[in-house]
C-alpha positions in Angstrom: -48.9 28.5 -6.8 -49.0 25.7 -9.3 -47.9 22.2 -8.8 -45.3 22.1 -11.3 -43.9 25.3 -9.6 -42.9 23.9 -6.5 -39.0 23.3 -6.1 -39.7 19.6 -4.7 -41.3 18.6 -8.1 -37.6 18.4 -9.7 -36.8 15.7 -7.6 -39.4 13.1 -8.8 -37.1 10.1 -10.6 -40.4 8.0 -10.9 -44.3 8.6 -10.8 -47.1 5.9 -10.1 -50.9 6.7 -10.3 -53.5 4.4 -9.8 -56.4 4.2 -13.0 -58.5 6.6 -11.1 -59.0 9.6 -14.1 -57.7 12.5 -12.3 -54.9 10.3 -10.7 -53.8 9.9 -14.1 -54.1 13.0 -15.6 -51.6 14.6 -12.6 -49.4 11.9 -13.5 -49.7 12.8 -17.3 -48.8 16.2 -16.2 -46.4 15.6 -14.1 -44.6 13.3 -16.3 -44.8 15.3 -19.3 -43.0 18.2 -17.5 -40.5 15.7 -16.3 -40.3 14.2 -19.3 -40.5 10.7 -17.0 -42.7 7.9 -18.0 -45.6 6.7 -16.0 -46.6 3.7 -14.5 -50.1 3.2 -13.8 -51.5 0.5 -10.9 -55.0 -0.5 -10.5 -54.5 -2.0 -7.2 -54.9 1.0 -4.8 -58.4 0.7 -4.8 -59.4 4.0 -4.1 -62.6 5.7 -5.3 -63.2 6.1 -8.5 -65.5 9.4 -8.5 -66.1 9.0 -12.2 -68.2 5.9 -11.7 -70.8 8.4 -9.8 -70.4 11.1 -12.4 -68.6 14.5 -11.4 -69.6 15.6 -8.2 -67.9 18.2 -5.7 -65.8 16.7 -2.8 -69.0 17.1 -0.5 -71.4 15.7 -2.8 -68.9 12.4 -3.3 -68.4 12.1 0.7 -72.1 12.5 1.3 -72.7 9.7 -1.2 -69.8 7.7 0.1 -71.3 8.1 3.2 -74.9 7.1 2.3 -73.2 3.8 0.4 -71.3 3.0 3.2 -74.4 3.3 5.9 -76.9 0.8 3.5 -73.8 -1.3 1.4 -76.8 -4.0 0.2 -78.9 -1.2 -1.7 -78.0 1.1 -4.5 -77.9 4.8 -3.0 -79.2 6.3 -5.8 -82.1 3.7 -7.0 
């Protein structure tokens, strides 16, 4: 079932996203169907997956993980 399907989604008075690109582009959708502006926040501070390219949800957390484990040295050289 789609997003913009659901019955809850006619509720939304306000959407927020963080700069993260798919974060906005939901909100872009979201709002657009609503016809509801959107304000965007950089403060949330979560990851970013474009900064390591597009990579599946496994291939991110296995990354995240590696990053995490070793913080002083780049994961991938």
């Amino acid at each position: 079932m789609r997003l913009l399907d659901q019955s809850w989604v006619a509720g939304i008075r306000r959407i927020a996203a963080s700069t993260e690109r798919m974060a906005i582009q939901i909100a872009a959708a979201v709002g657009a169907h609503l016809e509801l502006p959107v304000q965007h926040y950089a403060r949330p501070g979560e990851n970013d997956r474009s900064a390591t390219g597009d990579l599946s949800a496994a291939e991110f957390e296995a990354l995240a993980d590696a990053f995490f484990a070793q913080p002083c040295e780049s994961v991938r050289g």
